[in-house]
N, C-alpha and C positions, 0 to 999 in steps of 0.2 A: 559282455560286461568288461568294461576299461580297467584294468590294477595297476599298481603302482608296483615295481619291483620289490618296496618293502610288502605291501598286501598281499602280491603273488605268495613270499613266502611264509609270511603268517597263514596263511588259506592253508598250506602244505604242511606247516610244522605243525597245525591244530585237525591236520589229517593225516595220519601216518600212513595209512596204505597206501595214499597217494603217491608220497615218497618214497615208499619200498618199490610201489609200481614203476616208478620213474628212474630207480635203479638197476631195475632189468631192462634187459638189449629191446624186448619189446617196448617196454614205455620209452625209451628213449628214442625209437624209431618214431613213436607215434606224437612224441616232445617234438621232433623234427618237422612235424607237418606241420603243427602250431608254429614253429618259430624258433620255438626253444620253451623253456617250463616255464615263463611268464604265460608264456600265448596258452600251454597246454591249460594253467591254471585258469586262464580267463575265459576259456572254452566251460571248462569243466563247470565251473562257477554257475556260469549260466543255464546249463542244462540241468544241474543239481537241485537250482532255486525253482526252475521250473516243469520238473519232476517233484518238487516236495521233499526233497531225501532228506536222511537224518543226519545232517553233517553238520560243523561246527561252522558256521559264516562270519567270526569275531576277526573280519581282516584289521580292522584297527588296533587287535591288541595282541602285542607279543608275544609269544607261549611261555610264561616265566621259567630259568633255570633252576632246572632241579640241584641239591648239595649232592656231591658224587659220594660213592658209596666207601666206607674207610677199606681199606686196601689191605692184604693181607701181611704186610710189612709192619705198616701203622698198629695193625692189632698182636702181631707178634709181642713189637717195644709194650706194646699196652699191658697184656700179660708178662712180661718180663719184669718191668716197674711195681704193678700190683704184688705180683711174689715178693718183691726186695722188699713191699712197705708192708709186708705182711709179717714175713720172718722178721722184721726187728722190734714189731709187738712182744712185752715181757709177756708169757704165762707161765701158770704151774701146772706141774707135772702130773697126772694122774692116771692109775692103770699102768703105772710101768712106765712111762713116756716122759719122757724128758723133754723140754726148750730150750733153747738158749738163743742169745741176743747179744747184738752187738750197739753200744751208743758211746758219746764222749765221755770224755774224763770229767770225775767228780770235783765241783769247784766245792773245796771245802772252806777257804776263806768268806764265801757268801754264807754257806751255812754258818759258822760261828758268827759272822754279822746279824744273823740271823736269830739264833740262839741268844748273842749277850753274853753279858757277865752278869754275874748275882751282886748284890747287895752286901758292903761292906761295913762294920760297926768297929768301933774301941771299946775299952773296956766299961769306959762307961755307958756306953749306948749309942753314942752317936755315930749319927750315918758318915763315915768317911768315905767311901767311893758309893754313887748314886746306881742302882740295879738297870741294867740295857738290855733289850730285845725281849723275849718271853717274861725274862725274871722282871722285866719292868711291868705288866700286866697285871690286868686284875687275876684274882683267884679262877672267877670263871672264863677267863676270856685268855686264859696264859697255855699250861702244857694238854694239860686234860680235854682241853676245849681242840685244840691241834690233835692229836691223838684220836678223839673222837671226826674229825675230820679225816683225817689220814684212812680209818676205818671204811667211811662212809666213800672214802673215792675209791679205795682197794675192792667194795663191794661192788661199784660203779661198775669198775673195770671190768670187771666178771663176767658181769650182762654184757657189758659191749661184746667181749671177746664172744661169750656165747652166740651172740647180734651175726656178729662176725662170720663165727660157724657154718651157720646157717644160710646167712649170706652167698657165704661162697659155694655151700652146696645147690644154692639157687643161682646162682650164676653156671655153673658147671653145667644143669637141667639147662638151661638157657640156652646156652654155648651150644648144646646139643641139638635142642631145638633150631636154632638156627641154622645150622648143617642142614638138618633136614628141610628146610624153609630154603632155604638157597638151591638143592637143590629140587625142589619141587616148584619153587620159582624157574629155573631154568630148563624142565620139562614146559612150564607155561610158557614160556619163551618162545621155545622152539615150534609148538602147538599155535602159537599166535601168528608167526612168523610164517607157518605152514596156509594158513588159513586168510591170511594178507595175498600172501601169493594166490593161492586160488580167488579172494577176489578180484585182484587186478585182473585175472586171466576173465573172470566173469562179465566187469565192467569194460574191458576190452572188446570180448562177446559182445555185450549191449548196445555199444560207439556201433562196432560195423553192422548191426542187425537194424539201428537207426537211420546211418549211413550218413550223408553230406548233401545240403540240400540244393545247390549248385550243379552237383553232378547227378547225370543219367543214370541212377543204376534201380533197377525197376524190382530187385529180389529185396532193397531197404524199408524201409518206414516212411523216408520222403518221397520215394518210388513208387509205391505202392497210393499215397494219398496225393503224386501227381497224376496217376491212372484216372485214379476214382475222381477226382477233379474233371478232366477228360471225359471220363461217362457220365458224370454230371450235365455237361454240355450239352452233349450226343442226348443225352435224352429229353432236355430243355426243347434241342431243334428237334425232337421228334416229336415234341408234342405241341411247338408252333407248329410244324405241319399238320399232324391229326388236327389241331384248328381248323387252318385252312382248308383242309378235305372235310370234314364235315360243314363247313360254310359252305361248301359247291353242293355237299350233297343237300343241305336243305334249297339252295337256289333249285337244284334238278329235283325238287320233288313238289317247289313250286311250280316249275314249269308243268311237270306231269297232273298237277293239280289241274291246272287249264286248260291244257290238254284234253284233257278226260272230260273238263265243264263243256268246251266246244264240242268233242264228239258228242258228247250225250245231247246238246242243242241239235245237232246236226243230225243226227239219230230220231228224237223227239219230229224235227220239220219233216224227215221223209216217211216216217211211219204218218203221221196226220196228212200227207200227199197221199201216201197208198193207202189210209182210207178211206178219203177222197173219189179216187179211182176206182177202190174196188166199190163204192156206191154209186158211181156214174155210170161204171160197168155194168151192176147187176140193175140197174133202171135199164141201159138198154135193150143189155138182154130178156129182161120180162118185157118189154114190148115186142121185143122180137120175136119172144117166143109166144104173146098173145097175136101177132100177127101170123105167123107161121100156124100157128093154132087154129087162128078163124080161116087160113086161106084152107088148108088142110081140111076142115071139117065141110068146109063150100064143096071142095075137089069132091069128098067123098059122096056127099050128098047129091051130085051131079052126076057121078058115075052111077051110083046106086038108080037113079031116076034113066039113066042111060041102058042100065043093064036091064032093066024092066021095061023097058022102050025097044029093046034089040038093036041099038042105036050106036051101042060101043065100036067106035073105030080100033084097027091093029096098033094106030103109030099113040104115041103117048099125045095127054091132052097139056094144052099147054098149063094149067095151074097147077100138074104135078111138075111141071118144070120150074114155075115159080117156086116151090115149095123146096125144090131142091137147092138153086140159087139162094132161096133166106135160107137154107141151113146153113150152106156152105159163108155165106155174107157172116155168118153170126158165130162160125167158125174163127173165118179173120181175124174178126174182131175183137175174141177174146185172145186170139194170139198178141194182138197186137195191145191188149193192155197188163198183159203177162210180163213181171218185171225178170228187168236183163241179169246177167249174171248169175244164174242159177238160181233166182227166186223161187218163193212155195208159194201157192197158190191157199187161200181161207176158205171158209164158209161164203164168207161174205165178199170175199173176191183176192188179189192180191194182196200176199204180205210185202212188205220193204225190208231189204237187207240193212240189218244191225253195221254200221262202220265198223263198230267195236270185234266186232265178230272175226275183222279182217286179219286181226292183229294180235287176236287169243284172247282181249278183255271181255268177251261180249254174253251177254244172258245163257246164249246156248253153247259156250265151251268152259266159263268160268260162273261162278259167286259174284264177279264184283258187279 
């Protein structure tokens, strides 16, 4: 935030620790990286307003001057004067105690102006000189009426002077109090003063724990949320990737889908060939073996008729030799529809091997 030389220093005189800070060798170092205490203030400024802190932000208005405190010279004269205008108050004396006072000389020409001349008659009555001052008065309003006046200020005085008394032993209590007020003020001084300093030392803490958002330095606050910005990324690209890898892996489980459709078709057409076979098979073998059957039972029935004839030759007849040829023929033959590859042979004739089977998917190694 932009200040104005006068701003900067309202910003600092309506923040004192500021100033105290900026008067130590450390704030002044740290004045210097700003520019000087303009720059430090318009640093501050801005991180204050957007921290929330509790500072005063009235850079438009001046810090009004305080009236400096009366000096102990000032109040010496002050007590000196009040003594003088004290002593030359008239009282009386009471308990043994005497006063005394010093004032001008008595105009006694105003008094007798004051007073008059009486009233002057001849023998026969008449007024020859006319009566001045009191004696010129009415009855009530001439000496009596003075006199009772005179009374009524004498009592006056009394009270003031009592007033007085009092006064000044309330002034003295005061005097006193204020001693102790100054210095109890100037404990809190020095306690404030203590405590400014440790927070500059704090806010100092704060700045470098923040750090400069410009510079590298990875143990600060802008350090630390350039990282994390950083792993932000890194985990962004890791989970466009996990995208992409799971996209391959449903393509590759598409494929294995079809896969597994073709084998099982392919599987399906060579089991219906090998049942095929094995009932082609077992049709020729039962002819076969009704053939070998009927030749067999002829052979026997010849010989039987031979042996009872005495008719048996040594060498063999030729229809055990046919009978041995159809064994052997129907031997072959089922060799020869015996499937390859280590096939199982059924009831009903050959099985087909499973493809699935080749590969660990198949009925007799797996579930699926």
């Amino acid at each position: 935030m932009a200040l104005t030389p006068e701003q900067s220093k309202n910003y600092l005189d309506r923040n004192p620790d500021l100033k105290q800070y900026l008067a130590t060798t450390a704030g002044q170092a740290e004045a210097a990286t700003y520019g000087g205490e303009q720059g430090f203030a318009e640093a501050h400024i801005g991180h204050a307003m957007a921290q929330n802190e509790n500072r005063d932000f009235r850079i438009n208005e001046p810090v009004p001057e305080v009236a400096p405190l009366v000096t102990k010279e000032e109040y010496e004269a002050g007590q000196a004067e009040l003594a003088s205008q004290i002593s030359n108050i008239p009282r009386r004396g009471s308990g043994g105690n005497t006063y005394s006072y010093t004032s001008d000389p008595v105009d006694y020409s105003r008094i007798q102006g004051f007073v008059g001349t009486p009233e002057v008659r001849d023998e026969e009555g008449n007024i020859v000189t006319e009566a001045t001052g009191i004696y010129a008065q009415q009855p009530n309003q001439g000496l009596m009426s003075g006199q009772q006046d005179l009374m009524t200020g004498q009592q006056t005085l009394g009270t003031g002077q009592g007033v007085l008394a009092e006064g000044q032993a309330t002034l003295g209590e005061g005097q006193a109090t204020l001693g102790e007020g100054q210095t109890t003020l100037a404990a809190g001084q020095q306690g404030i003063m203590g405590g400014q300093q440790v927070l500059g030392e704090g806010q100092q803490a704060i700045g470098g724990a923040i750090g400069v958002a410009d510079q590298n330095q990875p143990q600060t606050l802008f350090g630390g949320q350039m990282a994390l910005g950083q792993g932000q990324a890194g985990i962004t690209t890791g989970v466009q990737g996990l995208g992409r890898d799971l996209t391959n892996l449903t393509g590759n489980l598409s494929d294995f889908e079809s896969a597994q459709r073709q084998y099982q078709l392919a599987a399906e057409g060579q089991r219906a060939q090998g049942r095929e076979i094995g009932m082609t098979t077992r049709d020729q073998l039962e002819d076969q073996l009704r053939t070998v059957g009927a030749q067999t039972n002829r052979m026997a029935e010849q010989q039987a008729q031979a042996r009872q004839q005495g008719m048996m030759a040594p060498q063999q007849a030729p229809q055990t030799q046919q009978a041995s040829q159809a064994a052997q023929i129907a031997g072959q033959n089922l060799r020869s529809f015996a499937p390859q590859g280590g096939g199982m042979m059924g009831p009903t004739g050959p099985v087909a091997v499973d493809p699935r089977d080749q590969v660990g998917f198949g009925p007799t190694r797996s579930p699926v």
